[in-house]
C-alpha angles and dihedrals in degrees: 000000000000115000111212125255087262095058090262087314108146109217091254094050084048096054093045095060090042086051087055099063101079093196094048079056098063078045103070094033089059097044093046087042083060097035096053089052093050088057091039112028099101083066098043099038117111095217135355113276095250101044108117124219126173110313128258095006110168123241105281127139093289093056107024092202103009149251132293139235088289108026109274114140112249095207094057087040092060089050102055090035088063078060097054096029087055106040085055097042095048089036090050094053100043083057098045081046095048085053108040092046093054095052091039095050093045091040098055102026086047100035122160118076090340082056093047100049091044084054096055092048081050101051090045096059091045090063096047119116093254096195110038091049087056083055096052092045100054093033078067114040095031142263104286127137090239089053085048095057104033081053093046086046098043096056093037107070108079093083089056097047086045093051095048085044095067089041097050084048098053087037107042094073096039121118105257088056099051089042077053101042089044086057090051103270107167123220097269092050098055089048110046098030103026102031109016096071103045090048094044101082089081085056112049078052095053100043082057092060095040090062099057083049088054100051085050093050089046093041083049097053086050096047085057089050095260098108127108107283100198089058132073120232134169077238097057082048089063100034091055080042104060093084088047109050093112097037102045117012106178086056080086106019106064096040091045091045085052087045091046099048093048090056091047086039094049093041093055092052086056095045087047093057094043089061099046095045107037108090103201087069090038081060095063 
């Protein structure tokens, strides 16, 4: 008989074990308080990201956390960065996932010569120089948000199909998909309704982490002035901060602290998954 995508975990009993874990809770908290800002943040902005003021204001009750180097508010400028940090972090990874489920599921339910030269794609991609070829790509084809995230998602995929991969290996021969492919069951739907859900929890806690690693690598291109200029990240805001760190401290501090908490936040919510759905800790 089938087992469910949670390792026979009910969602109550999932949320409960989540619940448990006191640092996969803040979390949470942290990640939904962004991500609330990124869906509301026109509406609760002070100013538009682009509006200019008198430059390198400190932070007072007109300008909660300052001005730049040329007048834009920060705080406005964290709140619309949240927007653009997380489209490309959540988009990157749906497209590294796309990808890396579709060459996981075909290389371990297929094996064979179609598994090893999957494999070989994979592991070649695994080697690759991720960010400077995500230099180099958008160095090329120029520095827009869409680039940014087709590139990211482009060089992350390998973990997830190999992933799936493992999963798809230690599934394909249990008891409830022979009992399905004895009762004509095709490939893909062995794949997509038999396999698929029980391999999938590896991956839901993957893609968690990934995205915390794509809002770094696109932070980081930015940082270097290839990011989009015509969107605001918390990246742009420290790349156009690195001449003004003296001068003007909270320039950096308030949009790194938003970028740090996101990834920690990010990181926890994946721990925090890892430990609810693996069953191997649900076991102690």
């Amino acid at each position: 008989m089938r087992t469910s995508a949670q390792g026979g975990l009910t969602p109550r009993e999932f949320a409960a074990r989540y619940m448990k874990n006191g640092a996969a809770i803040f979390g949470l908290v942290a990640v939904s308080f962004f991500c609330l800002v990124a869906l509301v943040g026109p509406a609760v902005a002070p100013y538009g990201p682009f509006d200019l003021f008198e430059a390198f204001v400190r932070p007072s009750g007109a300008h909660l956390l300052g001005t730049d180097n040329i007048g834009r508010d920060v705080l406005s400028g964290v709140i619309y960065g949240a927007r653009a940090s997380l489209l490309v972090g959540f988009l990157a990874v749906l497209t590294s996932t796309a990808i890396g489920m579709t060459v996981g599921a075909i290389s371990g339910f297929y094996g064979g010569r179609i598994d090893d030269l999957l494999m070989r794609v994979t592991e070649m991609f695994q080697v690759l120089p991720r960010f400077f070829l995500a230099i180099l790509f958008v160095v090329f084809f120029g520095p827009s948000i869409w680039n940014i995230i087709l590139v990211i998602g482009i060089l992350t995929w390998p973990e997830t199909a190999r992933l799936l991969r493992a999963e798809f290996l230690a599934l394909q021969r249990r008891e409830f998909v022979e009992a399905a492919r004895a009762m004509g069951v095709g490939d893909l739907g062995l794949i997509i309704r038999e396999i698929m859900p029980n391999a999938i929890s590896p991956v839901i806690v993957s893609a968690s982490l990934q995205v915390a690693g794509a809002i770094l690598l696109e932070s980081g291109l930015s940082f270097l002035g290839l990011g989009d200029p015509s969107v605001i990240s918390w990246g742009f805001m420290l790349h156009n901060s690195q001449e003004y760190f003296h001068q003007a401290w909270w320039m950096a501090t308030f949009p790194g602290g938003a970028l740090f908490i996101a990834a920690l936040g990010l990181n926890l919510v994946g721990d925090g998954l890892n430990d609810a759905l693996n069953p191997r800790l649900r076991a102690r």
